[in-house]
BALOBA-1460 file (C-alpha; in Angstrom, 3 decimals):
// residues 338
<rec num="1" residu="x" x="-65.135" y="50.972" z="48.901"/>
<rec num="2" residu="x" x="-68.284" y="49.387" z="48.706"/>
<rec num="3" residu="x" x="-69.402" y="48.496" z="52.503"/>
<rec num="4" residu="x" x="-70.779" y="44.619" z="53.542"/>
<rec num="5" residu="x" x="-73.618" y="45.997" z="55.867"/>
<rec num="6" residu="x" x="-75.591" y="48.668" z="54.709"/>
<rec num="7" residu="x" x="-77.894" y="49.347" z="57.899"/>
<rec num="8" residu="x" x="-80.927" y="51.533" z="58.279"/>
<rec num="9" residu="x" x="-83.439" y="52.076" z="60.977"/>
<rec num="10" residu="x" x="-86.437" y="50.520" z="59.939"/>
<rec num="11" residu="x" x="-88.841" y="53.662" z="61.333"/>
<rec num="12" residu="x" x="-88.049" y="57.430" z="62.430"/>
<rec num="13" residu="x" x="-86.898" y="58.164" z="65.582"/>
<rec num="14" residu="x" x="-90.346" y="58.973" z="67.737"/>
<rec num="15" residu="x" x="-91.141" y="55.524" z="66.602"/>
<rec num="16" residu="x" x="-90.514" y="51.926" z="67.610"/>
<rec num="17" residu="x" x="-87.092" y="50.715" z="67.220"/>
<rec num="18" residu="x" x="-85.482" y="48.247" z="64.796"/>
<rec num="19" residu="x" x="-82.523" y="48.317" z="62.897"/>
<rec num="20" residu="x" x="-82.498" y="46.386" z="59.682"/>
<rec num="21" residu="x" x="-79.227" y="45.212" z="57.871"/>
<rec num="22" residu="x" x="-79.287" y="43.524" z="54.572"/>
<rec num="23" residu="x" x="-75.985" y="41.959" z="53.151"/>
<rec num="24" residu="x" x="-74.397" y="43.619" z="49.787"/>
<rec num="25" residu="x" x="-74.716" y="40.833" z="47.407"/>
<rec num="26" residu="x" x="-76.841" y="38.177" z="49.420"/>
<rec num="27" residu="x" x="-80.377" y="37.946" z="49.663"/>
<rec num="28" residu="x" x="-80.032" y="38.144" z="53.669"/>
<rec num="29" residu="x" x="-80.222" y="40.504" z="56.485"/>
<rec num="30" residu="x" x="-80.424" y="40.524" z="60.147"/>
<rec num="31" residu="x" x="-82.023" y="42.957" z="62.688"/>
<rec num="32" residu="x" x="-81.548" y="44.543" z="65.888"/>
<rec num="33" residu="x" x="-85.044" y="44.607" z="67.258"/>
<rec num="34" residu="x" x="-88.523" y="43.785" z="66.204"/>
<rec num="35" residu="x" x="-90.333" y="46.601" z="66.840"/>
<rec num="36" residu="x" x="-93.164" y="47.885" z="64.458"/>
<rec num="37" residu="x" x="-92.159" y="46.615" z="61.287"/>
<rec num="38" residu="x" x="-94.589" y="47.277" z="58.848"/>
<rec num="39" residu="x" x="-91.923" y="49.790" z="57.277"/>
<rec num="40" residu="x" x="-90.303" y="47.094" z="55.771"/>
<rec num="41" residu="x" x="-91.639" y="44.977" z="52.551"/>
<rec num="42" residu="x" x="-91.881" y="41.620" z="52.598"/>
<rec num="43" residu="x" x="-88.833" y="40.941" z="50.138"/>
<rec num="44" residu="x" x="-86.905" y="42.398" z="53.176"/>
<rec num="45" residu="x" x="-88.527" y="40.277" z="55.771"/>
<rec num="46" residu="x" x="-87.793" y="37.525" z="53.822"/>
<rec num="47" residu="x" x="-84.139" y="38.319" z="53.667"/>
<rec num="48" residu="x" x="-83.936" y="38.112" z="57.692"/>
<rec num="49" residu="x" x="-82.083" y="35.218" z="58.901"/>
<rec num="50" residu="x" x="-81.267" y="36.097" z="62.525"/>
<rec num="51" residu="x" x="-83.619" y="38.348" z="64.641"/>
<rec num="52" residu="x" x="-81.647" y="39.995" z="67.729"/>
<rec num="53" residu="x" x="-83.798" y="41.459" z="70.296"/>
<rec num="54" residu="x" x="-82.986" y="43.963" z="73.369"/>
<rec num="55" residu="x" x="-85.952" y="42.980" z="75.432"/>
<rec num="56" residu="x" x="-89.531" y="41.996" z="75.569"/>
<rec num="57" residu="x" x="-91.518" y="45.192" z="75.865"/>
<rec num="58" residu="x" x="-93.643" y="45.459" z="73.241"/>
<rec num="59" residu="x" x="-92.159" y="48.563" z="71.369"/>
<rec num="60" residu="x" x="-89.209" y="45.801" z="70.761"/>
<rec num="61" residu="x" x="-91.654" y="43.011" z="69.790"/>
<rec num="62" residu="x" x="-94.522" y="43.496" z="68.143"/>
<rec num="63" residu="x" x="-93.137" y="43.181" z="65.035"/>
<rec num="64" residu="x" x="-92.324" y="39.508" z="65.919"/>
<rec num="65" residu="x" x="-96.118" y="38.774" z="64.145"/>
<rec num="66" residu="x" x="-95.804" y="40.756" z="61.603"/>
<rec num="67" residu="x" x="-92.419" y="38.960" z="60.468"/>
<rec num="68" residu="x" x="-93.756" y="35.420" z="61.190"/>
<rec num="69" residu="x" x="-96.855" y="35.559" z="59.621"/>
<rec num="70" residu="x" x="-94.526" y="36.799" z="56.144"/>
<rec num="71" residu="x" x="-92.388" y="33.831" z="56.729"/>
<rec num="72" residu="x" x="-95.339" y="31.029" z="57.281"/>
<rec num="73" residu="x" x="-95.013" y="28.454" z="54.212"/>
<rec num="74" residu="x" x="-91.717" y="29.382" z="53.246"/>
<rec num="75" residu="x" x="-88.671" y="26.988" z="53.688"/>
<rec num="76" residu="x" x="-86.735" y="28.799" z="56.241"/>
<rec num="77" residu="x" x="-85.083" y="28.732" z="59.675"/>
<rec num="78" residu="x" x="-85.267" y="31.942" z="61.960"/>
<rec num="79" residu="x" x="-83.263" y="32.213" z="64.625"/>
<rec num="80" residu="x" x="-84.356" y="34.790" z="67.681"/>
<rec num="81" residu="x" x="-81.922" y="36.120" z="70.708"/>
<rec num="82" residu="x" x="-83.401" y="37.621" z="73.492"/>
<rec num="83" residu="x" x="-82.796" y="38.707" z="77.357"/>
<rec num="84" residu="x" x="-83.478" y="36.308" z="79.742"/>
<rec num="85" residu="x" x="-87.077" y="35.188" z="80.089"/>
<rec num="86" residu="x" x="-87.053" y="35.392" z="76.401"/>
<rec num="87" residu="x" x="-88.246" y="31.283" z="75.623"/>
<rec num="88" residu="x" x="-91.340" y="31.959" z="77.606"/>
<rec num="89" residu="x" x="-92.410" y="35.331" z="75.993"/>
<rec num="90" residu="x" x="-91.854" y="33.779" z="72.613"/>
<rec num="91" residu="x" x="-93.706" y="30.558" z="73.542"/>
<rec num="92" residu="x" x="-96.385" y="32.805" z="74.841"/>
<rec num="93" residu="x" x="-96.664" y="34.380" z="71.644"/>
<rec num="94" residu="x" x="-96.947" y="31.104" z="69.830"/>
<rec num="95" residu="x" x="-99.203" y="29.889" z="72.041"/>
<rec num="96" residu="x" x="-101.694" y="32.875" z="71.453"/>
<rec num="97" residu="x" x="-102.588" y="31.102" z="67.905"/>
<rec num="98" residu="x" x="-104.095" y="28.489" z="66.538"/>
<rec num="99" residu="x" x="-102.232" y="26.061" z="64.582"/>
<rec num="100" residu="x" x="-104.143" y="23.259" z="63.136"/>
<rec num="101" residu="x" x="-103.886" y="24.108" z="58.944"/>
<rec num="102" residu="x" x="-100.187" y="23.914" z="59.111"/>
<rec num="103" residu="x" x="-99.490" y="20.285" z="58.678"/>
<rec num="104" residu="x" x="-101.346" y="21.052" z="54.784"/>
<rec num="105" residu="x" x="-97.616" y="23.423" z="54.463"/>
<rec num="106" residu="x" x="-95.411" y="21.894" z="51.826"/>
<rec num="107" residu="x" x="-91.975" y="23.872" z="53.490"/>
<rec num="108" residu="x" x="-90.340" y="23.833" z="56.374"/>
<rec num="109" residu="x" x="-90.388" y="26.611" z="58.717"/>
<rec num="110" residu="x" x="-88.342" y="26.148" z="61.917"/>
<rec num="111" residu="x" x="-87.623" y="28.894" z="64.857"/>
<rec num="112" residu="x" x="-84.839" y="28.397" z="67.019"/>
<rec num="113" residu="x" x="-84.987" y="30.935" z="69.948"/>
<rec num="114" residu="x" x="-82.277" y="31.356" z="72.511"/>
<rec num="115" residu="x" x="-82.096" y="33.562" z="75.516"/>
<rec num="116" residu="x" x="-79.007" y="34.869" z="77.042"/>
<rec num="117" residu="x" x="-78.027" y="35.918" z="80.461"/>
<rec num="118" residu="x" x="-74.307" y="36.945" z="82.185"/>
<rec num="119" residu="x" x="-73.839" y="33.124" z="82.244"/>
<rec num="120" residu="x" x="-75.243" y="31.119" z="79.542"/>
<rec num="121" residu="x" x="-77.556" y="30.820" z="76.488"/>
<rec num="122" residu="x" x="-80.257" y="28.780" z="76.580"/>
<rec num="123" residu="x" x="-81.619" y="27.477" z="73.341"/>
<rec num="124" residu="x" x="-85.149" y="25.621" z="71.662"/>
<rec num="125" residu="x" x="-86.580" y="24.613" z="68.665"/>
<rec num="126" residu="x" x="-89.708" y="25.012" z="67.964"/>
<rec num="127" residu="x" x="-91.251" y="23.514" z="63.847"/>
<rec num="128" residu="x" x="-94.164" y="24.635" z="62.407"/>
<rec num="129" residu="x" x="-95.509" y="21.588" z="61.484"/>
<rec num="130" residu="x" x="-95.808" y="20.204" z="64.647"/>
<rec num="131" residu="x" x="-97.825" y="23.918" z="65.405"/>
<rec num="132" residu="x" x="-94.605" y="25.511" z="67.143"/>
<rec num="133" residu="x" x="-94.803" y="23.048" z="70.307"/>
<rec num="134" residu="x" x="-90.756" y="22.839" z="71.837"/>
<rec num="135" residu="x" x="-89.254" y="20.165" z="69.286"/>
<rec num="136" residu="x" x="-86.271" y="19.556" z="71.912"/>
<rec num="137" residu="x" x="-85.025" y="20.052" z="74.854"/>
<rec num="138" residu="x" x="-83.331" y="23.027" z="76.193"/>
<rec num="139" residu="x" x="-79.993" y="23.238" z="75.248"/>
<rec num="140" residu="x" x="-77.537" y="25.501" z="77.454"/>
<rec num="141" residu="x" x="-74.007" y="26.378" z="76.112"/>
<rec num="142" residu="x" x="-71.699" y="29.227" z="78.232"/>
<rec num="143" residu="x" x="-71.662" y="32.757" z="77.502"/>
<rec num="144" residu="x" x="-68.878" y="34.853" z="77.015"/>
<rec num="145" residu="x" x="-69.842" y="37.774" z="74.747"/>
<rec num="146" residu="x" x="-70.679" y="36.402" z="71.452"/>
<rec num="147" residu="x" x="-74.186" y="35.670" z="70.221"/>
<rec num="148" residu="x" x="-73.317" y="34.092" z="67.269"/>
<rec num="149" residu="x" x="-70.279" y="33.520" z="65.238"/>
<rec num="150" residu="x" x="-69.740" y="32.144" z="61.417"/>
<rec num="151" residu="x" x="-66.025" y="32.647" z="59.045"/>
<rec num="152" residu="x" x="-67.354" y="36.400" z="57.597"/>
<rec num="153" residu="x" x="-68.902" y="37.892" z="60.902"/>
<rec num="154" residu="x" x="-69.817" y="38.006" z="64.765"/>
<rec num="155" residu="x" x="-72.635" y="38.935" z="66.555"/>
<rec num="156" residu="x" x="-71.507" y="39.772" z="70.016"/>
<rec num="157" residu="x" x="-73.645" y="41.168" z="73.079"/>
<rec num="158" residu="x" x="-73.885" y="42.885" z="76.411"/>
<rec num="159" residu="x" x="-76.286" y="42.367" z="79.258"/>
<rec num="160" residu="x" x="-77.651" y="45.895" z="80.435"/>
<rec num="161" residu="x" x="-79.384" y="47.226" z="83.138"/>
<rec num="162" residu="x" x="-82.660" y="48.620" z="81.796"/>
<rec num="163" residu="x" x="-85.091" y="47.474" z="84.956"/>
<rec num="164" residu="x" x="-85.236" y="44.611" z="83.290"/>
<rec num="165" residu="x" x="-82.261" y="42.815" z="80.938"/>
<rec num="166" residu="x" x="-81.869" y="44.161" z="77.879"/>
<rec num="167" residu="x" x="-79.438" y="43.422" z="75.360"/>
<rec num="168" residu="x" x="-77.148" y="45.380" z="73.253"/>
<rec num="169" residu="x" x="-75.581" y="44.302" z="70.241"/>
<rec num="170" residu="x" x="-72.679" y="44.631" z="67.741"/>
<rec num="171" residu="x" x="-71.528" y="43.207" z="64.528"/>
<rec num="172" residu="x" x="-68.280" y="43.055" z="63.095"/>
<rec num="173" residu="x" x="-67.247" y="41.716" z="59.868"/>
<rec num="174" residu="x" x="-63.396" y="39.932" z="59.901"/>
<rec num="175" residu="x" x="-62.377" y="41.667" z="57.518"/>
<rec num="176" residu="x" x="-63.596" y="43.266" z="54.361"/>
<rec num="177" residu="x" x="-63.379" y="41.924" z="50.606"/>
<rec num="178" residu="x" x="-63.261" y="45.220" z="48.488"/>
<rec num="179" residu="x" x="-63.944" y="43.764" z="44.326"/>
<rec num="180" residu="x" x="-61.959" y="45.718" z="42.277"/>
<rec num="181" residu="x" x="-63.860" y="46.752" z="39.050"/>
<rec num="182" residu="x" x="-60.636" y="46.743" z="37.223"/>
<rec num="183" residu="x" x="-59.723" y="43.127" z="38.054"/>
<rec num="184" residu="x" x="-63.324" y="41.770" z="36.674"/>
<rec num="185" residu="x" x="-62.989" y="43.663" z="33.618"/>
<rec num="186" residu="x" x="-59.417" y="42.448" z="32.995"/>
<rec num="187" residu="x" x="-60.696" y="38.910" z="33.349"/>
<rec num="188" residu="x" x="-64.157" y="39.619" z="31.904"/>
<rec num="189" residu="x" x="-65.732" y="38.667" z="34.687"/>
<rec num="190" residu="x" x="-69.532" y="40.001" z="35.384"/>
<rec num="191" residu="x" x="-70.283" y="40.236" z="39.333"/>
<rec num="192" residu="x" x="-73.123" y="37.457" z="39.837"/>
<rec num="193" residu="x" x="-73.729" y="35.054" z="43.005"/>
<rec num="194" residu="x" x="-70.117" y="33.690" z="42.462"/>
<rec num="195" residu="x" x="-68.871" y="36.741" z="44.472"/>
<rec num="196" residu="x" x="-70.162" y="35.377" z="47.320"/>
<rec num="197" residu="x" x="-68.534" y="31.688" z="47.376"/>
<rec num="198" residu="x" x="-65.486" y="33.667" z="46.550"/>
<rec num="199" residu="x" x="-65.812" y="35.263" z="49.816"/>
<rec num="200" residu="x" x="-66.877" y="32.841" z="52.023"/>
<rec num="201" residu="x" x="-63.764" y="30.900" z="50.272"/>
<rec num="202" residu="x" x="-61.717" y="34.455" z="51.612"/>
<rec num="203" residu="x" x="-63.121" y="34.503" z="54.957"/>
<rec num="204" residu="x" x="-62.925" y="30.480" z="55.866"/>
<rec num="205" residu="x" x="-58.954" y="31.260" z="55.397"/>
<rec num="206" residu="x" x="-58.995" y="28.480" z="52.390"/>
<rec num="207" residu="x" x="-55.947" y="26.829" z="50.537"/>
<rec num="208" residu="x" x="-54.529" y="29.543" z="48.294"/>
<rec num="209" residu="x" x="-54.542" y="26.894" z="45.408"/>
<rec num="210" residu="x" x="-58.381" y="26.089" z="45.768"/>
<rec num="211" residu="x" x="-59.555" y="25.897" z="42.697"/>
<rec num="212" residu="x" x="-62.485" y="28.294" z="41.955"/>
<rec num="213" residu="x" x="-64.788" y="27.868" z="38.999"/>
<rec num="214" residu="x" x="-66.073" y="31.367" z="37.486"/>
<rec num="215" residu="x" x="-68.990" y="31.378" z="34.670"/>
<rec num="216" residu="x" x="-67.804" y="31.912" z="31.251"/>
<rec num="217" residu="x" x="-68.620" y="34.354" z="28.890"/>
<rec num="218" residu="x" x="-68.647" y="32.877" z="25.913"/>
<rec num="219" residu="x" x="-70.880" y="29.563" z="27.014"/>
<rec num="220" residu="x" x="-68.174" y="27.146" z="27.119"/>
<rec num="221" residu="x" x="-68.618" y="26.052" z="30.089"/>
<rec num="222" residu="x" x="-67.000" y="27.293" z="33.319"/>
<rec num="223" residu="x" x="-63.337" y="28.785" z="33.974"/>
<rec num="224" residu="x" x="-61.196" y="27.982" z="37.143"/>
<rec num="225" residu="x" x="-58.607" y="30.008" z="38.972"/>
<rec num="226" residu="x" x="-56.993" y="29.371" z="41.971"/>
<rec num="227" residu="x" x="-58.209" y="31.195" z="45.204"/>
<rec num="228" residu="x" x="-54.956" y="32.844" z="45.735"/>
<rec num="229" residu="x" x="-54.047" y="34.262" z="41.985"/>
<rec num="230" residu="x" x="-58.205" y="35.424" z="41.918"/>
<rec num="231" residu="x" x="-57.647" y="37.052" z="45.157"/>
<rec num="232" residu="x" x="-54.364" y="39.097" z="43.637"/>
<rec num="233" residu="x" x="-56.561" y="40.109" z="40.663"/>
<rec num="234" residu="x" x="-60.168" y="41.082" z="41.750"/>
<rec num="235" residu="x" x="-59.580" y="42.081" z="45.783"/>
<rec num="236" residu="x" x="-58.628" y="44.010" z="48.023"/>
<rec num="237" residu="x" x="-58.847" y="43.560" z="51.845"/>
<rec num="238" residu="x" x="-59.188" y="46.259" z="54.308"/>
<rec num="239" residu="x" x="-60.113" y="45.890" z="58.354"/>
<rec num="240" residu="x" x="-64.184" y="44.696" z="58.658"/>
<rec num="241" residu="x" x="-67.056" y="47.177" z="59.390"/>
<rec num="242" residu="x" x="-68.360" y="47.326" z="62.415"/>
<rec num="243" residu="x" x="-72.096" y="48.040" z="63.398"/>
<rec num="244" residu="x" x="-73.534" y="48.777" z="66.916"/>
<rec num="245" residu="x" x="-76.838" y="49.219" z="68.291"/>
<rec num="246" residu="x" x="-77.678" y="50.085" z="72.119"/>
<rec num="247" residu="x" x="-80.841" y="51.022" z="73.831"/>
<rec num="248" residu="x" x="-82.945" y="51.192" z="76.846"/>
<rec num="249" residu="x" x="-80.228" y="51.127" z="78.975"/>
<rec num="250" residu="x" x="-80.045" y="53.847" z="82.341"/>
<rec num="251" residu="x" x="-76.936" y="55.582" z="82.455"/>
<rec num="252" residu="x" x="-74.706" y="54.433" z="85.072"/>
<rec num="253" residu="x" x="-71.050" y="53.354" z="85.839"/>
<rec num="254" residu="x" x="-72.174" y="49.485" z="85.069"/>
<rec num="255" residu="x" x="-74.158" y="49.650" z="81.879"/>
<rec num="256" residu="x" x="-71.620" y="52.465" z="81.021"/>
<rec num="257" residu="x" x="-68.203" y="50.341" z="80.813"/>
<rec num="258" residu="x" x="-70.125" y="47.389" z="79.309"/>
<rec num="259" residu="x" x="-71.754" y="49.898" z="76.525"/>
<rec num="260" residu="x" x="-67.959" y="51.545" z="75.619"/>
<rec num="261" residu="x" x="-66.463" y="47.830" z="75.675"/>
<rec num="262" residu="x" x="-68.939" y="46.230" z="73.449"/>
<rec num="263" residu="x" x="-69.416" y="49.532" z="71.060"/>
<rec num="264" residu="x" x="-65.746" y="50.626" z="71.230"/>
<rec num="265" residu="x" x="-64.144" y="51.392" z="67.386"/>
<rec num="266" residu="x" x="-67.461" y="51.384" z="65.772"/>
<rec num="267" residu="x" x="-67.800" y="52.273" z="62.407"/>
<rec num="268" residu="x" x="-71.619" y="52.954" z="62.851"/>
<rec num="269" residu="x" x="-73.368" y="52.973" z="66.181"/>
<rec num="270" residu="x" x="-77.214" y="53.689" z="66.786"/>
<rec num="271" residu="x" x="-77.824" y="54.694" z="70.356"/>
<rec num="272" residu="x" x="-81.133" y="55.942" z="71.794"/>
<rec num="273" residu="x" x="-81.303" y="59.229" z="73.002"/>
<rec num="274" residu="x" x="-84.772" y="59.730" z="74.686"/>
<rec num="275" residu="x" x="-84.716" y="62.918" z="76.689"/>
<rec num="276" residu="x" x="-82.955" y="66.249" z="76.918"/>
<rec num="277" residu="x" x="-80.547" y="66.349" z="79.605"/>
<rec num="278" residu="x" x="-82.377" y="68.902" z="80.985"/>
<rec num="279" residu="x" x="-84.720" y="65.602" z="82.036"/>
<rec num="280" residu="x" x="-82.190" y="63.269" z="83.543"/>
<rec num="281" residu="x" x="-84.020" y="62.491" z="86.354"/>
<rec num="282" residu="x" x="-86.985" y="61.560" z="84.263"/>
<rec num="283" residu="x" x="-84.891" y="59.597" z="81.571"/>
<rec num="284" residu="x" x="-83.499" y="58.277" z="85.431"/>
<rec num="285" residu="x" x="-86.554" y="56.716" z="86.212"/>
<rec num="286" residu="x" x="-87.814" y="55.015" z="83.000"/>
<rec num="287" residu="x" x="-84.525" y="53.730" z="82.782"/>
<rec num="288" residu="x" x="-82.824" y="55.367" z="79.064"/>
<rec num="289" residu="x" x="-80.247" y="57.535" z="78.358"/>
<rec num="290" residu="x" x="-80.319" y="61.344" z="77.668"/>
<rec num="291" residu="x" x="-78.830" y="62.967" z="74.378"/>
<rec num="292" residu="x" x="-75.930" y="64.091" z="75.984"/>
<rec num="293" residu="x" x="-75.335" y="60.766" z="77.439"/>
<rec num="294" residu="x" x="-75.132" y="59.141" z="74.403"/>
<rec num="295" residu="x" x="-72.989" y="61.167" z="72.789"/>
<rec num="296" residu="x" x="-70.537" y="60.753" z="75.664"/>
<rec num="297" residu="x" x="-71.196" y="57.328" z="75.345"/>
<rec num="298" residu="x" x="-69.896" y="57.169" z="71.517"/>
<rec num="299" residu="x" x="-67.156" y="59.914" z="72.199"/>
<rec num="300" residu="x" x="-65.654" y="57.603" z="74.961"/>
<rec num="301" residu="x" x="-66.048" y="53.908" z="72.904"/>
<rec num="302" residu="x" x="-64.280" y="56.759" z="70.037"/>
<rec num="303" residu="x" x="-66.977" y="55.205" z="67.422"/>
<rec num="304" residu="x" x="-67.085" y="57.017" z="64.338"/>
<rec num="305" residu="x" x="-70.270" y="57.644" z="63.236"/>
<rec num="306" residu="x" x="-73.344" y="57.622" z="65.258"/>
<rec num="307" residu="x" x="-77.244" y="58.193" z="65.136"/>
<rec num="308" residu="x" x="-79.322" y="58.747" z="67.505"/>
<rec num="309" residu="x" x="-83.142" y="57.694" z="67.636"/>
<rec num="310" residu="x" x="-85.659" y="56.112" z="70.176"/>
<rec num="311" residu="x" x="-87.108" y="59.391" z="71.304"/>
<rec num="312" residu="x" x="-89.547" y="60.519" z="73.967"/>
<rec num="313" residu="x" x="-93.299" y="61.967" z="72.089"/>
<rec num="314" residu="x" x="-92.282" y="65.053" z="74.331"/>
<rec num="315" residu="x" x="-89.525" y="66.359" z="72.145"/>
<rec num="316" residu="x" x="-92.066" y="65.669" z="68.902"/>
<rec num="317" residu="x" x="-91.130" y="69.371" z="67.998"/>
<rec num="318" residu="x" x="-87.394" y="69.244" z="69.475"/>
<rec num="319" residu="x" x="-86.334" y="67.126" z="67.152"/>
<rec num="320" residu="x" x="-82.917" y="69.072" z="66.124"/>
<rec num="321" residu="x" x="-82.146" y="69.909" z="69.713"/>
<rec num="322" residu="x" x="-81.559" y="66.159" z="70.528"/>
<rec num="323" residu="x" x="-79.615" y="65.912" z="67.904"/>
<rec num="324" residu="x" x="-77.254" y="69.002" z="68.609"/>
<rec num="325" residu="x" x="-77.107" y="68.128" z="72.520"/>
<rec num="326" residu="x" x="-75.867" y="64.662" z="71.761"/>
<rec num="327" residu="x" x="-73.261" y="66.080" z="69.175"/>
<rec num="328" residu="x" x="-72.421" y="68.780" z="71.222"/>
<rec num="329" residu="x" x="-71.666" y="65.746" z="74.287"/>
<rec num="330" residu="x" x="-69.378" y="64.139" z="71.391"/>
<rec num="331" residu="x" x="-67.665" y="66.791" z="70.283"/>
<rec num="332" residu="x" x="-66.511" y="67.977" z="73.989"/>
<rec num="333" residu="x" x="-65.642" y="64.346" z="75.430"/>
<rec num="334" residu="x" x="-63.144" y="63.712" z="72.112"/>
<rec num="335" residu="x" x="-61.796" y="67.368" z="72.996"/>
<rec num="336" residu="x" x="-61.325" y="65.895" z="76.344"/>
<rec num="337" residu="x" x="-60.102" y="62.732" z="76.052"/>
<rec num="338" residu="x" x="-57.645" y="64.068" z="73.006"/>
């Protein structure tokens, strides 16, 4: 069965972090991180929708520019999650150019950044044409795990201790809509942008006997089924994928139970593995978790799949021994736990 999210890292693993994830059938993506992302083209950028970022250093960040100045004339609203702190880095950023030829833009570009901390999110708009200056004011709504929430998925988060907040992320779909090939050839039915309302239609929990109107063929204008007896035909619905991304976090008993939580079940989950374990006083003190670590990590939240990237220059010809001391880590905390 054909998967919703199809994530990939957006560079290799010595180099800065990001994990892009375009939608099957959508022009749209989101990411986990803005790091350097000059790996991606611009038909991707344009895709993004929702930018979720762990922190502010500028491995994370940089990229921020890069995506922004792809986006600049286009009709579009970004939205940007952060750590706390976040608003003033970004306004910082904005603040670092100058705006005065954007009034002559004939589309809307709007940014609406939030930052999030154990409490609350705390959320601005900023427009382009008035040269990114804080539209409103600050609006603050509770937090209690989710980032952001709509009928096919949810973007949920932990806060984690990496000397400074830093966020990690997952995103799980409700459920999945598995097309049957045999169902659209029985009712001659070409996949097409349809396949998308049909979802949305799935995942909103709609009246069985909404009507659904499905291109024709034969030009003669459009045919209708009802959601319920198109459902029957052309789907099939298994549980929803779920996608996980966590790093620069230190490895102890705090950011250890809210990692497992968060990640727990994962279908996918991309954890950094910066040092050998061999080095945990080193990966200690900067604050990130070994290779071993993280494969304990995934072993205990049972995830499974999971890759491992973010690491240190040091290991640039050690590349395969991270990867074997985190699965190693895996394979004897599942043996463990049973």
């Amino acid at each position: 069965m054909r998967p919703s999210f199809h994530p990939r890292l957006v560079n290799g693993p010595f180099e800065d972090p990001g994990l892009f994830i375009p939608f099957v059938f959508q022009s749209r993506a989101i990411i986990f991180d803005l790091g350097d992302v000059r790996g991606l083209q611009p038909k991707d950028l344009l895709k993004i929708t929702h930018a979720f970022v762990t922190h502010a250093h500028m491995d994370h960040l940089i990229g921020f520019d890069n995506l922004l100045r792809t986006l600049l004339g286009r009709e579009k609203i970004l939205a940007l999650y952060g750590p706390e702190g976040f608003i003033n880095n970004m306004e910082g950023k904005l603040a670092g150019y100058t705006w005065n030829l954007v009034g002559n833009y004939n589309y809307r570009l709007d940014l609406e950044i939030t930052e999030v901390t154990p409490e609350s999110m705390r959320c601005r708009r900023y427009r382009c044409r008035d040269q990114f200056k804080p539209a409103d004011e600050i609006d603050v709504q509770p937090f209690k795990g989710i980032l952001y929430e709509e009928p096919g998925f949810t973007v949920t988060a932990a806060v984690l201790d990496h000397g400074t907040p830093c966020l990690g992320f997952a995103i799980k779909e409700r459920f999945h809509v598995n097309i049957l090939p045999d169902g659209l050839k029985r009712l001659a039915l070409e996949p097409g942008p349809w396949l998308t309302d049909f979802k949305k239609a799935l995942y909103s929990r709609s009246d069985p006997e909404t009507k659904i109107e499905l291109p024709s063929e034969t030009g003669q204008g459009p045919r209708q089924y009802r959601l319920g007896e198109l459902a029957a035909e052309i789907a099939m619905i298994t549980p929803g994928q779920k996608i996980s991304y966590i790093t620069d976090a230190v490895y102890s008993q705090a950011n250890a139970e809210k990692i497992i939580d968060m990640v727990r079940e994962s279908d996918h989950l991309f954890i950094e593995a910066a040092f050998l374990d061999i080095h945990q006083d080193i990966a200690a003190a900067k604050n990130h978790l070994t290779a071993g670590q993280a494969g304990t990590l995934a072993a205990k939240a049972r995830v499974k799949r999971f890759s491992i990237f973010h690491f240190s220059p040091r290991y640039a010809s050690e590349e395969q021994r991270l990867r074997e001391e985190a699965q190693l880590a895996y394979e004897r905390q599942m043996t463990e736990d049973g």
